[in-house]
Every structure is written in C-alpha cells, then in structure tokens.
N, C-alpha and C positions, 0 to 999 in steps of 0.2 A: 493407240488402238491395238490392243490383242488383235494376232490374226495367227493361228497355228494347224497345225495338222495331225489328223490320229486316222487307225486304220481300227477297222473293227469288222470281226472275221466272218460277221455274219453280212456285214456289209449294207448295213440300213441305216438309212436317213443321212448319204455320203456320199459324195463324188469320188472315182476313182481314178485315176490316170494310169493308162493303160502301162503295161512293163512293160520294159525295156533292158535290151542288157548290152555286155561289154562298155563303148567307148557311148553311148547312147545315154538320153535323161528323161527322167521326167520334172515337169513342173508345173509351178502356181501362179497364175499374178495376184499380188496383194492389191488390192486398187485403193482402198485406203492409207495403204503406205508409200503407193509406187514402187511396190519392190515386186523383184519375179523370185521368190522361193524354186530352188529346182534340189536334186540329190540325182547325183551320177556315179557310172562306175568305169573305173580307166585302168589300165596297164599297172601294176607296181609290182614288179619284179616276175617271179613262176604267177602272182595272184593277181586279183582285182580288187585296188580298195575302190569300196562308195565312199565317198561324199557329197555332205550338204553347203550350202552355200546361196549365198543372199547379193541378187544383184539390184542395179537400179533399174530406169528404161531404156537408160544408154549402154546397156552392158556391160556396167563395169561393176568389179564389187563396190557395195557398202562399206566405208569404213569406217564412219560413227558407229556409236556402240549398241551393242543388240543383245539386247536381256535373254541367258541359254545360250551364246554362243562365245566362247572364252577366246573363240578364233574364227574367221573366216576368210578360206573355206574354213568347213569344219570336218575333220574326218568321223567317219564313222566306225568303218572295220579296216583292216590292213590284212584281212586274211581269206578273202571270200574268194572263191574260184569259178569266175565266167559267172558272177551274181545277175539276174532278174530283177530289175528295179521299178520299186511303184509306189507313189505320192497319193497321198489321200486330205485329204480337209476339213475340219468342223471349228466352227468358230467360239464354242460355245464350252468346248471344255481347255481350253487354252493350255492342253497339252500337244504335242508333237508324235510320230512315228511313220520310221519307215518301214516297208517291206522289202525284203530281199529274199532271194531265194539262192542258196548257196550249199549243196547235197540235203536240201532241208528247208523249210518257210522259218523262217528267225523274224521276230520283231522286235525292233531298235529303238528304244524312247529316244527323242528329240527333247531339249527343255522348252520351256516356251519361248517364243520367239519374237519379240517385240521391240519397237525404236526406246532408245533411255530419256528418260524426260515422257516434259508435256509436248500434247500434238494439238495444235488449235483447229475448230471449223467452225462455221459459220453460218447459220440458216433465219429467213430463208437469204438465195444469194441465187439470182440479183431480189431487187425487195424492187416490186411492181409497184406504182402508188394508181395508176389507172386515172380517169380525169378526173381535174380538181379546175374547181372557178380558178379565173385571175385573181391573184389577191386576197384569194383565201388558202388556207396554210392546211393541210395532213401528216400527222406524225406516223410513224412504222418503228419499230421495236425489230431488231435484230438481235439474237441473242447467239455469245462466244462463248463456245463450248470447248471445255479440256476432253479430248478423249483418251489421253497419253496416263500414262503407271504412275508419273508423280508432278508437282506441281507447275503452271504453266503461269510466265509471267510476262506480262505485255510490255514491248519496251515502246512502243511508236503507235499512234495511229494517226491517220494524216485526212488531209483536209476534205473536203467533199466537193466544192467549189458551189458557186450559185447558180440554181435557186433552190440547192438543199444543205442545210444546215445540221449540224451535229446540238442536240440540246441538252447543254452541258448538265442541267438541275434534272434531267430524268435520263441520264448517263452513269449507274454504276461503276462501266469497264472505264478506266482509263491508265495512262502510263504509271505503271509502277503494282497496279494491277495485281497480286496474285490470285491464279485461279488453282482448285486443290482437284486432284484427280479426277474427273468424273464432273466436276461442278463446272455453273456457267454463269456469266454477266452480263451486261447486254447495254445497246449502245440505241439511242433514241434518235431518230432523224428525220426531219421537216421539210417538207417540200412545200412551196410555196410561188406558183408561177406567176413571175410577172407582166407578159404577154401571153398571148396565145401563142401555142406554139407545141412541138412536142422537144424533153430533155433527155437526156443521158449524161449519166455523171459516174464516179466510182470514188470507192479510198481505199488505203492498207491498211490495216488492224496487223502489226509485226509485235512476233513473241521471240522467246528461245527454245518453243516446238516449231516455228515455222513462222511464213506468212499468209493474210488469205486477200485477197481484191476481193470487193464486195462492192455489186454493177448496182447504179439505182436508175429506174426508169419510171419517169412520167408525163401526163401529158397537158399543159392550161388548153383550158376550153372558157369561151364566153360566160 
C-alpha cells in the first residue's frame, strides 16, 4: 500500500504537522503499514542534519526494505542550521517531501515510500453470517486483496474448524496462489449449524506480504 507525503505551499486539501526544530520531530502513523514516518533534526557538528526515518509501533526501525529509501534513517541535508521541521501527507500522489526552514523555506523531495512486495487484506473481516436454521448451510465470499507494488503469493491457509467449512469448488485463493499487484481472489466459506447455539470460529490466509486472521461469526436458531 503506498502511503507517502508531499507539502504543498498553498496548503489545501493536507494535514500538516506542526514544525518543530532542533533535537524535536514531526510525524505520521502509517496505519496500513504499521509504520510511524517521522523526519527530525539533531546536532551534527557547528549544523543540524534532518532526517527521515521509518519506524514500527514498537519503536524500532524497519529493516525490510522500503521502496525510496536506500537507507534508514535516511538523511536528508548535513547542512542546515537550527532547521524548522514539518511533515505533511497525501496519499494520493505517492510522492514525498519535507519542509525545513534553514535562513530560507527549501523543499526536499522524499521518493515514495512503501513496503517491497505484496501486502495482503482481507474484507469483509470478521464475515457475520447472522441466523441460519439448524441444518441448513450459508455460504459468505471473502475476498484477498494485494494492496502491495508487486505480486502477493499465498503460502498457507489454515483450517476454519466446524461448523464452517472452506468450499474448495467456489475457492479461487489457494496455496500457491499468485495475486499481481492491485488484484484479488477470494475464499468461499459455509456455515452450517448443527445445534442451536451461537459460534465463533477464525483461519490464517499467510502470504510473503504478511498474514491476516479472518473471525467468522454465526448463530443456529430453530
């Protein structure tokens, strides 16, 4: 999933994060990525370089690889003195930039910023079936979506347990699975109570963009 940042000096239709300067940041959370984008500026020698820098939500950096970033951190300037620093956000043109202010406004392309690979999701999640008689059966259609730069390929998907059923003959997704950028397949699944009663159930759908749990809830009625 693209998720990057641009400034734009008129300042519409864009969040800005307020500046900041010296040892101070601003930042982003990615909530599709899990990542917090931030760009700071610290001490390096008489000046202050900025840098960018991509973390998780435990505060560490990322070290998978990140499309636009040849390094992280990433430096930006090694020359700026006592810089003003401000983040901005649009998702839409999936480029980057920062502001700084350094005896001057300078604007600093960022490349785009994004995980390598496919990123898997999953909707809807959980999949509701709502009541169904004893003994008689409702199918739901989830559909696995690539939102990642290049292609996503399923290595696992695991079981549901009873009284819902994966139905293999209206099941496109399965192991081995490639999904191409942008595209999606989908996984057909039957619910079929055999008391009254209410259920909860879940499975993994695991790729090499990730994994996702996908909750099923239903409930047999007379």
């Amino acid at each position: 999933m693209k998720r990057a940042m641009i400034l734009i000096l008129c300042m519409t239709g864009l969040v800005l994060m307020a500046g900041v300067s010296r040892a101070e940041e601003a930042a982003w959370y990615d909530a599709a990525e899990n990542w917090i984008v931030r760009v700071y500026s610290a001490p390096a020698g008489a000046d202050y370089a900025v840098t960018l820098e991509v973390l998780d939500t435990g505060n560490n950096l990322v070290t998978e690889p990140i499309v636009g970033l040849a390094t992280n951190p990433y430096p930006i300037t090694g020359t700026a003195e006592g810089p003003d620093v401000s983040l901005a956000f649009d998702e839409a043109t999936a480029t980057a930039y920062v502001l700084y202010t350094a005896g001057g406004v300078t604007l600093q392309a960022v490349p785009d910023i994004t995980r390598v690979g496919g990123v898997i999701t999953a909707a809807p999640n959980p999949v509701l079936y709502g009541s169904v008689k004893v003994g008689s059966a409702l199918k739901k259609t989830i559909t696995i979506t690539n939102t990642g730069a290049t292609p996503l390929n399923i290595t696992a998907i695991g079981s549901t347990g009873s009284p819902f059923t994966i139905v293999s003959s209206l099941t496109p997704c399965a192991v081995g699975t490639s999904v191409a950028a942008g595209g999606s397949c989908t996984i057909a699944i039957k619910f079929m109570p055999p008391v009254v009663d209410g259920y909860n159930g879940s499975f993994v759908v695991s790729s090499d963009g990730g994994n996702v749990n996908i909750k099923l809830i239903g409930v047999g009625v007379p």
